[in-house]
Each structure stands twice: as C-alpha cells, then as structure tokens.
Backbone bond lengths (Angstrom), bond angles and torsions (degrees), N, CA, C in turn:
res aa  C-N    CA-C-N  psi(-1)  N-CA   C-N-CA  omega(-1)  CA-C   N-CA-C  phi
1 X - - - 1.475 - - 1.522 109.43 -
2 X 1.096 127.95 125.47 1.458 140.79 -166.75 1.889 96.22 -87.90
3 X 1.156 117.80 173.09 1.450 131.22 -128.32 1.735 79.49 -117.42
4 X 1.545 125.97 0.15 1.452 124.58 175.21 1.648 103.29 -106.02
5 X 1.403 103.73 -17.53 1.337 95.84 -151.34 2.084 98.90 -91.30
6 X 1.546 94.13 -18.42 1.337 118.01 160.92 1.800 111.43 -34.89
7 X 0.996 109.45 -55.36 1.539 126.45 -154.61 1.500 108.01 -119.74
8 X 1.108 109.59 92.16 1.997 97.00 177.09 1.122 97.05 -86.89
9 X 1.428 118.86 162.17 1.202 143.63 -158.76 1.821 105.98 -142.89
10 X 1.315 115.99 116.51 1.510 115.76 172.57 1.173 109.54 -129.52
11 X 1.716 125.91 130.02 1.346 111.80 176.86 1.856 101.23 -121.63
12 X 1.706 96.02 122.42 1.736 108.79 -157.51 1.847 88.77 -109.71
13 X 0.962 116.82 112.65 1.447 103.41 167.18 1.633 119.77 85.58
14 X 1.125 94.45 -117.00 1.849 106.53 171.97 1.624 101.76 -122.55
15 X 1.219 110.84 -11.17 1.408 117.37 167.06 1.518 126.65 -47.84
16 X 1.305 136.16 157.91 1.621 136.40 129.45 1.825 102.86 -120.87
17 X 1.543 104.76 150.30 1.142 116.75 -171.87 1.350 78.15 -142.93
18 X 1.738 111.79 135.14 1.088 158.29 -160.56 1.730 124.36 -120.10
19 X 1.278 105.64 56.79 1.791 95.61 171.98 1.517 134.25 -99.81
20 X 1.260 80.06 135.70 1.461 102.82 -178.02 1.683 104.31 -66.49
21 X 1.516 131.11 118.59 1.365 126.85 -156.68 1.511 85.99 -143.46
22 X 1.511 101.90 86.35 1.760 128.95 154.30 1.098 117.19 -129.68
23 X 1.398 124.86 28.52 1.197 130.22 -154.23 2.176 119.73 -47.79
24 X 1.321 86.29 -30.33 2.019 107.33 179.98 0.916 104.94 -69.00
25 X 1.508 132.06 -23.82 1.557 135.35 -178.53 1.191 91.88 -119.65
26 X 1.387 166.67 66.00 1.351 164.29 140.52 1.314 97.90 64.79
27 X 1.042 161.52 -3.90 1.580 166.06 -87.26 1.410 126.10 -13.17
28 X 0.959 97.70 47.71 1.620 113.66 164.61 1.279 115.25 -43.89
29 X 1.409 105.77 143.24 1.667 106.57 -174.45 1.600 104.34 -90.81
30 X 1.870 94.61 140.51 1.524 94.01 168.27 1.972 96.18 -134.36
31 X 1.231 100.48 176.13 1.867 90.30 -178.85 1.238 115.69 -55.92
32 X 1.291 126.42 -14.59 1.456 117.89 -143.73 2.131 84.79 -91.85
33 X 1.540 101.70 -52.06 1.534 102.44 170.47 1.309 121.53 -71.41
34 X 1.019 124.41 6.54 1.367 126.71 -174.69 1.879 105.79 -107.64
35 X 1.305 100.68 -26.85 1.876 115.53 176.38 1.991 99.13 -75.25
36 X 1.497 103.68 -43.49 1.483 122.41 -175.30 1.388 112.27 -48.14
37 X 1.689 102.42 -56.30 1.808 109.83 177.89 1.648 102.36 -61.88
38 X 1.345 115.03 -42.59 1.759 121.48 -160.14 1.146 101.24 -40.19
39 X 1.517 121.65 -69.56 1.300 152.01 -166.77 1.426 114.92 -36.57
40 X 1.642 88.29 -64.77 1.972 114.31 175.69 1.822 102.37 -40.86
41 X 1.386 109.48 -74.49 1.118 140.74 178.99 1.613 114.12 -21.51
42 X 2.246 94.27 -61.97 1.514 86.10 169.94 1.268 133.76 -89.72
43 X 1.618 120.00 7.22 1.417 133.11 173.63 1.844 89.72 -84.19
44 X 1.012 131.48 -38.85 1.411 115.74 176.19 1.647 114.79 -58.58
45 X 0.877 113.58 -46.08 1.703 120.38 -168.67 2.009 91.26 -40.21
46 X 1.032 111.92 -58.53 2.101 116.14 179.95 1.449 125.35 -58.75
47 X 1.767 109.59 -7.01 1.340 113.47 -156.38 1.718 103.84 -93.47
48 X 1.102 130.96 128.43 1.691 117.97 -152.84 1.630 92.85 -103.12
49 X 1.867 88.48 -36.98 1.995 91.41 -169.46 1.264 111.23 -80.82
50 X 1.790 133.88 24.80 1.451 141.28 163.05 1.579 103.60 -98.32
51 X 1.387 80.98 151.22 1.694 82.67 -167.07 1.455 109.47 -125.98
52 X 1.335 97.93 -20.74 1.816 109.34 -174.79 1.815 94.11 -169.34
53 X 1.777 102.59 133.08 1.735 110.74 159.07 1.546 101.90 -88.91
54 X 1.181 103.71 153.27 1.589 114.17 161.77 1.419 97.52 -117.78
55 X 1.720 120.38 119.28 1.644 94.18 130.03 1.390 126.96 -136.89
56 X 1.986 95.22 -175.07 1.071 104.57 -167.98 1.545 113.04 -153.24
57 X 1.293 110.12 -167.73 2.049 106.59 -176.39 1.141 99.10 -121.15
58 X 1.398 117.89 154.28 1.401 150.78 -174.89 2.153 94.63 -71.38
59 X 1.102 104.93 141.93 1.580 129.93 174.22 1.444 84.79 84.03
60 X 2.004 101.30 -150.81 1.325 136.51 -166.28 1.768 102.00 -113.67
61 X 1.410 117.78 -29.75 1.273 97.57 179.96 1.698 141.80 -104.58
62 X 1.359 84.70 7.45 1.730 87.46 -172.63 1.507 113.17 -156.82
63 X 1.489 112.64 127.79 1.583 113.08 -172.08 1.392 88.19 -88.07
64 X 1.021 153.20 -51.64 1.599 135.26 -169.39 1.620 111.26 -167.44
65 X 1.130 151.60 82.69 1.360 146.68 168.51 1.336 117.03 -22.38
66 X 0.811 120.86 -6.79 1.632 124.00 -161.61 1.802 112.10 78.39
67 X 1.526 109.09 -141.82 1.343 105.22 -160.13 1.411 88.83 -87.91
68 X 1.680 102.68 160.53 1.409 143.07 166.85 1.831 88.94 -37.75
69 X 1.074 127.03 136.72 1.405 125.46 170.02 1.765 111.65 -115.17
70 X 1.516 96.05 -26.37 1.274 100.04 165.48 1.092 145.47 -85.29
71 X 1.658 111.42 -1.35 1.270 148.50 159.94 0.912 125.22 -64.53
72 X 1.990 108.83 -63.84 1.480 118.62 166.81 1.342 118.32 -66.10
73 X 1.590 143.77 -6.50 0.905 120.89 136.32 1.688 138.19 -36.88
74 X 1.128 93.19 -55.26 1.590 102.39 174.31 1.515 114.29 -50.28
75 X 1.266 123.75 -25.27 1.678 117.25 -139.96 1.652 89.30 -105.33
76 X 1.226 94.29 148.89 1.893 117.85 166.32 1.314 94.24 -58.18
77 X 1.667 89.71 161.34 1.754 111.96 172.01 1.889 106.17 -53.96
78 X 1.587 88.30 -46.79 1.530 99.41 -175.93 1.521 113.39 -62.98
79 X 1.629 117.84 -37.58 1.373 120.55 -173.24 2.440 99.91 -61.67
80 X 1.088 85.06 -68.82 1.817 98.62 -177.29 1.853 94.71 -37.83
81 X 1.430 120.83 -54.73 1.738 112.42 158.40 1.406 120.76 -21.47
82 X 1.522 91.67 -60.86 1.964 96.56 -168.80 1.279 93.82 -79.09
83 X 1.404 144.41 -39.58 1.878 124.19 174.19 1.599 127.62 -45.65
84 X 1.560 92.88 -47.35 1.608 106.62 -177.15 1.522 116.17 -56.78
85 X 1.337 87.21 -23.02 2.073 103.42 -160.22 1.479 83.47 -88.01
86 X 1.310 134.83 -98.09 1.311 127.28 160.69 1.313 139.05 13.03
87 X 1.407 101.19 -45.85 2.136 106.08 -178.24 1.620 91.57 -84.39
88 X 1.402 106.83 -44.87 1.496 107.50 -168.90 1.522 128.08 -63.50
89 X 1.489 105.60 -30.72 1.153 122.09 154.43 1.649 119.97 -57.58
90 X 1.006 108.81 -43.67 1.504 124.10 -178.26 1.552 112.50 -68.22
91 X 1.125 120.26 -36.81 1.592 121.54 -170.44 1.823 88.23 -89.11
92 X 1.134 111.10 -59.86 1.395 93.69 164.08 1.417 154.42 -48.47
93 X 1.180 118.38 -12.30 1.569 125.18 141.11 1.069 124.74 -77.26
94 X 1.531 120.26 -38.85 1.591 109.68 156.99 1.235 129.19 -59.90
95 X 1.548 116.21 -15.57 1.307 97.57 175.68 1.610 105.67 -85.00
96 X 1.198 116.64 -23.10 1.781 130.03 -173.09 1.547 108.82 -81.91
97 X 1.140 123.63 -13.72 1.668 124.39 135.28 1.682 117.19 -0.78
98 X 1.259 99.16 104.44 2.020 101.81 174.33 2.179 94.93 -61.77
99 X 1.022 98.00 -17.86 1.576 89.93 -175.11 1.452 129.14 -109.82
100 X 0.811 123.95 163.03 1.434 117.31 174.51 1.289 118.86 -52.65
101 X 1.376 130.70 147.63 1.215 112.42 167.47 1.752 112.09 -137.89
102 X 1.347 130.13 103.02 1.525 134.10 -166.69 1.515 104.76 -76.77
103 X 1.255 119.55 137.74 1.744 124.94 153.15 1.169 110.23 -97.18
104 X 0.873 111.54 112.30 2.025 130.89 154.91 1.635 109.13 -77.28
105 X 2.037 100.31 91.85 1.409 73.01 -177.96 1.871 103.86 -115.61
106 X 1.520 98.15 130.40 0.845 111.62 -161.92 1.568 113.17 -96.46
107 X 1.616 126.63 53.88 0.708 114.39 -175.54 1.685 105.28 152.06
108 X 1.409 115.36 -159.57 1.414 123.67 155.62 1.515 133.64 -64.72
109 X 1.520 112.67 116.63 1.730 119.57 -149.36 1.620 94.24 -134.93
110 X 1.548 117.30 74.16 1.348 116.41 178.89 1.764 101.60 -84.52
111 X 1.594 111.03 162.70 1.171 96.82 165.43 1.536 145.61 71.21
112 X 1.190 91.63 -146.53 1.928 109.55 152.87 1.876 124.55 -30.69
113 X 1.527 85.12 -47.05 1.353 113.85 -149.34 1.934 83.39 -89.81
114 X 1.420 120.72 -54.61 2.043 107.31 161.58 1.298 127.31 -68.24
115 X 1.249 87.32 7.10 1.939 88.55 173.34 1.449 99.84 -107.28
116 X 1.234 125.08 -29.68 1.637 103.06 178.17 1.691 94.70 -69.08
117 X 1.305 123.34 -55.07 1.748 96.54 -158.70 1.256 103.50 -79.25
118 X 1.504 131.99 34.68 1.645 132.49 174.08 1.604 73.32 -92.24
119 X 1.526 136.24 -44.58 1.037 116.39 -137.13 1.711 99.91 -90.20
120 X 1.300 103.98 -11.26 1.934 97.63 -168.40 1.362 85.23 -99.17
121 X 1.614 93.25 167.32 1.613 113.09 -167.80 1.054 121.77 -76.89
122 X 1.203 141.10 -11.07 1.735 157.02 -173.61 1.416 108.13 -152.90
123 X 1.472 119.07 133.16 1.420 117.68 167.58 1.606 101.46 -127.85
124 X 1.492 106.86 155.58 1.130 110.67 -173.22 1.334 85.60 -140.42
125 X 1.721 112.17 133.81 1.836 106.48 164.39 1.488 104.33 -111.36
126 X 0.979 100.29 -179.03 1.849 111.44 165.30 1.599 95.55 -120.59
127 X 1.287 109.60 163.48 1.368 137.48 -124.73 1.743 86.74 -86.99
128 X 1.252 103.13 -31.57 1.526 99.24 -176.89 1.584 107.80 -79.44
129 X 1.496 123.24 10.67 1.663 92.06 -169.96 1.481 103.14 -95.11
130 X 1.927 102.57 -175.99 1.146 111.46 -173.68 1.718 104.15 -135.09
131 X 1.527 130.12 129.35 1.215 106.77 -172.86 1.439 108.83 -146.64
132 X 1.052 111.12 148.20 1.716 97.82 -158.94 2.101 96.51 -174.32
133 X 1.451 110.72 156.35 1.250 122.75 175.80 1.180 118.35 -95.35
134 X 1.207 137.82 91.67 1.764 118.78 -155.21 1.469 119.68 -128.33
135 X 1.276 109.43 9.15 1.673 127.04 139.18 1.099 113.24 10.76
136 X 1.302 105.13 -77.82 1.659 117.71 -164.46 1.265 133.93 -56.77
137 X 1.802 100.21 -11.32 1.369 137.42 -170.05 1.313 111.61 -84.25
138 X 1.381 97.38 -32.53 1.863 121.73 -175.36 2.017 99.22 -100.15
139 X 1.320 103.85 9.48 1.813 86.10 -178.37 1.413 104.65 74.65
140 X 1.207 144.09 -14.95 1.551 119.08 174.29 1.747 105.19 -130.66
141 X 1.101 118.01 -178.72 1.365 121.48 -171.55 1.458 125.77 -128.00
142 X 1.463 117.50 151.33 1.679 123.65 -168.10 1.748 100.08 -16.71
143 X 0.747 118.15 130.47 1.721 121.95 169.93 1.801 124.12 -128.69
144 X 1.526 109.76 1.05 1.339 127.32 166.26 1.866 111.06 -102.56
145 X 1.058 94.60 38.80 1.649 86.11 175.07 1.562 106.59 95.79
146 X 1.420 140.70 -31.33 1.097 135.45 -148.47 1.759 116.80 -62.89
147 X 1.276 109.67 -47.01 1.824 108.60 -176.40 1.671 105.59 -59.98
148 X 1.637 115.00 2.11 1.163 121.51 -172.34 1.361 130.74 -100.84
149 X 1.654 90.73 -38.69 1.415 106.27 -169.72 1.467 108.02 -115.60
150 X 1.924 124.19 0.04 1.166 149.00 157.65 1.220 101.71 -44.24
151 X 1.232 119.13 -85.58 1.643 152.20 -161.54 1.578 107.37 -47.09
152 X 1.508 103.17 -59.40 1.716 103.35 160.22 1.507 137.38 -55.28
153 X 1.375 95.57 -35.97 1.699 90.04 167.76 0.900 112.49 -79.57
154 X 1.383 128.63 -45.99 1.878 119.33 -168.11 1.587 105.40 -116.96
155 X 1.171 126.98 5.10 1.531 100.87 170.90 1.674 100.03 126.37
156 X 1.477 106.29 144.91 2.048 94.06 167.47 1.662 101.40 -79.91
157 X 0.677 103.17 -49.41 2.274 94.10 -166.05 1.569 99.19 -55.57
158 X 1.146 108.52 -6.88 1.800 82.70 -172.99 1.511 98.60 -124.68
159 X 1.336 124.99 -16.35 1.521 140.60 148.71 1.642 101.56 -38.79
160 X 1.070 110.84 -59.00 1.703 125.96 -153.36 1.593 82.70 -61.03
161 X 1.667 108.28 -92.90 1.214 121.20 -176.47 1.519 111.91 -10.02
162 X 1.354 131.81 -79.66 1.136 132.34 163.03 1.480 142.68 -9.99
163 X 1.332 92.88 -63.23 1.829 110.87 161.72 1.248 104.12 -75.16
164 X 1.227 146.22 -75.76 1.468 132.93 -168.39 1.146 122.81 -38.35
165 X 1.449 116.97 -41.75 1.545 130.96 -171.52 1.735 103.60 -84.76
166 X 1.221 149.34 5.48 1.210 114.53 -99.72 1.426 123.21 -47.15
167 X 0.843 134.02 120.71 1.814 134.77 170.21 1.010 110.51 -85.87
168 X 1.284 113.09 149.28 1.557 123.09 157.90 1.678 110.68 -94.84
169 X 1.376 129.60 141.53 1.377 121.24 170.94 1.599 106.13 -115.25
170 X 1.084 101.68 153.85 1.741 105.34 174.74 1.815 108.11 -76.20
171 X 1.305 103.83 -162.22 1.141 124.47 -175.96 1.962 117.46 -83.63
172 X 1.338 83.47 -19.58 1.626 89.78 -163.29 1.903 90.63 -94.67
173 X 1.659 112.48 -35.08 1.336 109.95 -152.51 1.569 101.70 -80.36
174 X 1.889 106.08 -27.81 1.220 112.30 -172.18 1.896 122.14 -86.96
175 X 1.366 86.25 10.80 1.946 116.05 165.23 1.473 108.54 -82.01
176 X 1.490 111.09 -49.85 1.553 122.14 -156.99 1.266 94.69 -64.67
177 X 2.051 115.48 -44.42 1.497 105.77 -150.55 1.187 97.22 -96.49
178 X 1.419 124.78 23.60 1.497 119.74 179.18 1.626 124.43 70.03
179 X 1.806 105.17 30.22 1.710 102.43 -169.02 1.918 90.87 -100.48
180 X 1.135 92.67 -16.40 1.773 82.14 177.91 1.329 100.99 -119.95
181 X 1.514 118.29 -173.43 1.261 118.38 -162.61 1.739 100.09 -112.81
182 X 1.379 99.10 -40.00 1.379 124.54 -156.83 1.303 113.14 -134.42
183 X 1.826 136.03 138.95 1.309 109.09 174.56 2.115 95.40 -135.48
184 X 1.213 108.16 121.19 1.693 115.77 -162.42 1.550 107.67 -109.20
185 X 1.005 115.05 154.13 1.793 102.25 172.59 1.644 111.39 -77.91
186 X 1.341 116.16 165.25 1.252 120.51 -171.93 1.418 126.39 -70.84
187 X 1.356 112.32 12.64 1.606 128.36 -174.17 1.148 107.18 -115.99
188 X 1.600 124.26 -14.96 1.416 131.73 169.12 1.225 139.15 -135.40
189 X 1.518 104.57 24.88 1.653 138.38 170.29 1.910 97.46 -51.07
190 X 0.951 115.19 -84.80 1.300 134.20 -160.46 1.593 101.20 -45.26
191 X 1.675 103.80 -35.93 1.815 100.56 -147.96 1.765 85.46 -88.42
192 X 1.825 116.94 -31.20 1.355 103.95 179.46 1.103 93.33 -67.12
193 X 1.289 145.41 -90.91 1.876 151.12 -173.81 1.959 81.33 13.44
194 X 0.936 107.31 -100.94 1.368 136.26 -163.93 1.438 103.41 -31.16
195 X 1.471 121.33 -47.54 1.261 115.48 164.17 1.486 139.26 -61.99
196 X 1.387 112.16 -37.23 1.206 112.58 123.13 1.347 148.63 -27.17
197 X 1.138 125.69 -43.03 1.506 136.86 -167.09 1.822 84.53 -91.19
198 X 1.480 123.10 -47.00 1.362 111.30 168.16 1.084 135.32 -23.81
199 X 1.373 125.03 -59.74 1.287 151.21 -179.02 1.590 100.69 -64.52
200 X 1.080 117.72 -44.54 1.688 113.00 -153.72 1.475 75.27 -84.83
201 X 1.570 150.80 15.41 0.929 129.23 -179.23 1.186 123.46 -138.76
202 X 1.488 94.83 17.88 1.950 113.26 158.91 1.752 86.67 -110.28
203 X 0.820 122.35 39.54 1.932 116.32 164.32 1.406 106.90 -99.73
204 X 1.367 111.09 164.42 1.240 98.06 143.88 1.653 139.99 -84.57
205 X 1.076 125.02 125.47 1.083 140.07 163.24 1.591 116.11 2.27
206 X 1.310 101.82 -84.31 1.708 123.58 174.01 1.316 125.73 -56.16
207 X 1.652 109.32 -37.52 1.557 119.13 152.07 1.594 118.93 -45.09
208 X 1.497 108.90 -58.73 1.318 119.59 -172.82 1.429 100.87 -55.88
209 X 1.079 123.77 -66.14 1.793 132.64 -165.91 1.757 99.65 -51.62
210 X 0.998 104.22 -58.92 1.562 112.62 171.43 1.682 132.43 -58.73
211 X 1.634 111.71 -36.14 1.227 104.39 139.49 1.272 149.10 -81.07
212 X 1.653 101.93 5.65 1.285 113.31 -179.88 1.912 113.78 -77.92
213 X 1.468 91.45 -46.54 1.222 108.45 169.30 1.263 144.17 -65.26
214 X 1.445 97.75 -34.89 2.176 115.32 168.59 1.878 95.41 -53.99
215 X 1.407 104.45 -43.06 1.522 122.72 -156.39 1.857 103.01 -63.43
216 X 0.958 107.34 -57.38 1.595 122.59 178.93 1.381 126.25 -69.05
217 X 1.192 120.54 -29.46 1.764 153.19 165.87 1.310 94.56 -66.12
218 X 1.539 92.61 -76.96 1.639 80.12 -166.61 1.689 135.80 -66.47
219 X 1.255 107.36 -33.71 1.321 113.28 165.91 1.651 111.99 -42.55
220 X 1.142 118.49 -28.16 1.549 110.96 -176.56 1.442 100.85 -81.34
221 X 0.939 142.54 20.84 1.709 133.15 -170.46 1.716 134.96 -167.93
222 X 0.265 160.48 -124.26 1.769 139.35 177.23 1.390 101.36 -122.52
223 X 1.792 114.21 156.67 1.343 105.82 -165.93 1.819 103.50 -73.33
224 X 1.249 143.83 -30.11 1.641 131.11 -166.56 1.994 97.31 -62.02
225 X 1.174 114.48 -34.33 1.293 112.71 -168.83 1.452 102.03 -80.76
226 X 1.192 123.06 -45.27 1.417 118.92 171.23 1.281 128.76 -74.85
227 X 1.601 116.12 20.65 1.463 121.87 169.20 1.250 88.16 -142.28
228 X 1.416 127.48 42.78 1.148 123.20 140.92 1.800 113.81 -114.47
229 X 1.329 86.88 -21.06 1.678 87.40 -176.74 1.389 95.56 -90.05
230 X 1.487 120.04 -32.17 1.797 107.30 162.05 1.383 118.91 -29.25
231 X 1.512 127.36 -54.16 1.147 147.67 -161.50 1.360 114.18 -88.26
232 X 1.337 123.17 0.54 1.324 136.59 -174.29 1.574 100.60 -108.40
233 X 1.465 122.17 -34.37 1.010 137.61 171.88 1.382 127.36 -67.77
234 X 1.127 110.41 -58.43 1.423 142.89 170.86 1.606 123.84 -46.37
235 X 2.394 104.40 -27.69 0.888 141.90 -177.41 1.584 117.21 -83.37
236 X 1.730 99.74 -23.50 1.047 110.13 174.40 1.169 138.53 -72.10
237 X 1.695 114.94 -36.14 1.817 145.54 -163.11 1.845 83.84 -95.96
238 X 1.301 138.67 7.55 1.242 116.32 -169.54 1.727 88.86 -101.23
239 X 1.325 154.37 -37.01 1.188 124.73 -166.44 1.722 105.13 -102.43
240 X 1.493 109.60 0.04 1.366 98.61 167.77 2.035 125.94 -72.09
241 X 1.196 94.13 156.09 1.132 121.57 -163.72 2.118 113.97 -65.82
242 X 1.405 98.10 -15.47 1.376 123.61 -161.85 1.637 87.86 -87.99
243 X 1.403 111.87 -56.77 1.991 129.15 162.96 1.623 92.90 -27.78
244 X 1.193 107.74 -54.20 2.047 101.96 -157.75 1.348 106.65 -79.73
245 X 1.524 107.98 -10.39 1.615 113.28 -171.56 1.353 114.87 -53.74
246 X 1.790 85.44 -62.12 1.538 109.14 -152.70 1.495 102.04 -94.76
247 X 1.041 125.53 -0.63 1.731 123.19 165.90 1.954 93.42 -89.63
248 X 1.292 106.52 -24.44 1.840 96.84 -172.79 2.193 87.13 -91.59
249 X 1.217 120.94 -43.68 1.283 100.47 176.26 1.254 124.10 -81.63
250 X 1.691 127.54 12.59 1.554 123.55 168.43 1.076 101.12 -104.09
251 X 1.943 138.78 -8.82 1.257 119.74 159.85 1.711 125.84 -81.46
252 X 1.352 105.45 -32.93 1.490 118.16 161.55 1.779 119.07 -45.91
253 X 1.273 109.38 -33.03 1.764 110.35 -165.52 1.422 108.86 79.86
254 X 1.368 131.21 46.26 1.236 128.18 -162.49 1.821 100.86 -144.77
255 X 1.133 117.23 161.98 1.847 127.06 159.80 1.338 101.60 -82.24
256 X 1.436 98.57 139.87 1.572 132.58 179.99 1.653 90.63 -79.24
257 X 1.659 85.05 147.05 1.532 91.64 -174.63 1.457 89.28 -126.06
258 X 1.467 126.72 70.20 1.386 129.76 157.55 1.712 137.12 -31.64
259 X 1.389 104.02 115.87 1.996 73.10 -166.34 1.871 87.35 -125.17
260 X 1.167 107.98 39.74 1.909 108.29 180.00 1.140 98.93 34.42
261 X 2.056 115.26 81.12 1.286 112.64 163.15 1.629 79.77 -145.14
C-alpha cells in the first residue's frame, strides 16, 4: 500500500474529509501514515477555498487505535523518540489550523487515535465508538499531547482518573463528560460532520480563523489578557471587506457571499 493510499482524501463542498485507511489494523498509526496526514495537513494550511477538515477511519469499527504496536516493537529507543516527536508535532498543527477541524469518530479511538480528536476543534462520535487513554496499561504515558489537551476539555479530576486508570468510555459517557460534542448513529456520522462543516461555511472566513484563535490563546492565560487578544482579533475582521458584506447582505434580506477578503 503506497503512502497515498494510506490517507484518502475527499473534497465535498468547501469541505476536506480525511481518512485514515488501515482499516486491518483498526488504523493504527505507523510513520508512513502519520508522514501521509503531515503533508495533507501542511498543503491545507494555503488552501483559502477549505473551510473545515473532517477526520475519520476507514470501515465501521475503528477511528484510530493509536500507534502501530507492532511496529513499535521493532523500533529503537531512538526510533519510538522520532514517533513521539512526530505525532506530537502532528496533532499540533492540526490543532494550529486557521480552520476548523471536526473528528468523526467512527468507532474505536484508543490512544494515539484520542489524541488526534483531543487535537481538532469539535468531535462528533457515532453511538458505537469507544475512546479512552490507555498508556498506562502499556507502562508509558499519552505522548501526542494528551495529559494536555485531556485536562482542558474536560477538567483535571476527571482527566486524571482517565489516564491513570486507563479507561475506555463509551459514546454516551464521553457526551456527559463533555469529550465529544455530539453523539449520531453510524449511518449519519459523516452526513452530520458535513452538516456542520455547512454552516461553518456560510461564516465568514476571517471571523472563523480569528475566532478560532482569540479562543485557543486565550484559554491558555488569564481572562484581562485574553480579552485583550479578543480585541486584537476582533480588530482584525473590522476593515475587511467580508464586515461590509454581511451588514450590506443583512440589510438586503439576502446570503452573504463571503470570499475571506
């Protein structure tokens, strides 16, 4: 399997949808798919007419296992170095994405595989998934960002719990604690994803990128500083042209025809 065939690629709309296609191994990450997303990822950062990535895993049962285990057997102390550095790097540009980025997780999300949609901005599962940090199970711990980006979405005491123990949570439990956004059946994962991604795509553009960013900034730092970089942001969408649209298309009775200028 060639290093494209790793990663399908669909572009629906203003959308890209992103699968992870390991389906025989649950799609467990190995370098070769993990170089595959990089790539995608940084040809997205230039793309103006995307509006939102979705991703997700190949079949019905599994959004990503985490890493290749049969791989990391093989690998030097030094090789498992260059993976960790790599995923971590990797979830971190997705999260640094000017765009939204949704997980559709469609399935079983151990690991690797809950640290990428810790890292995108909205997750949505279907009813069958399973998602959980389970590291601890294996003797070592989240190494894609997770004790990091855990804790912020849902809280430290219930972050903690999680990783220490590792647990797996279902679909319904990982609603309650606020790790997903949304939970859909598995026949209409993709079409909500997408409906979603709709919406974010009668926005404006420059708004979105800009509230994406006040949003992520600021959360790292006390609220006076983060309503200052609100306001730095906020400072930005005022001489664009997209601003004159939608005050000239909410007096008309008409849709804004946004073009991120």
């Amino acid at each position: 399997m060639s290093t494209t065939d790793l990663l399908l690629v669909e572009e629906k709309r203003k959308a890209v949808i992103l699968t992870m296609n390991r389906p025989k191994v649950m799609n467990c990450l190995n370098f070769d798919l993990l170089y595959a997303i990089r790539d995608k990822i940084d040809d997205l950062q230039y793309r103006n007419d995307i509006r939102t990535v979705i991703i997700t895993g190949a079949g019905e049962k599994s959004f990503c296992a985490g890493a290749d285990l049969k791989e990391r057997v093989s690998l030097t102390p030094d090789e498992v170095k260059k993976f960790i550095i790599t995923i971590r790097n990797l979830l971190t540009s997705i999260q640094n994405l000017p765009i939204p980025v949704i997980s559709a997780v469609n399935g079983i999300a151990l690991g690797g595989g809950t640290e990428v949609a810790l890292a995108s901005d909205i997750r949505i599962a279907s009813e069958n998934a399973s998602m959980g940090l389970t590291e601890a199970r294996l003797a070592i711990i989240p190494g894609g960002g997770g004790t990091q980006r855990l804790p912020r979405i849902i809280g430290v005491a219930k972050a903690k719990e999680l990783i220490f123990t590792g647990k797996r949570v279902n679909a319904k439990e990982a609603l309650d604690i606020g790790l997903v956004n949304r939970v859909t059946t598995p026949e209409t994962l993709l079409d909500d994803c997408m409906e979603m991604a709709d919406m974010i795509a009668e926005t404006g553009p420059i708004a979105v990128e800009m509230a994406k960013y006040a949003i992520d900034r600021g959360i790292e730092t006390d609220l006076a500083t983060g309503l200052a970089i609100e306001s730095n942001a906020y400072r930005v969408t005022i001489p664009t042209e997209d601003r004159i649209e939608g005050l000239t298309a909410f007096k008309e009775k008409r849709k804004p025809r946004y073009k991120g200028r």
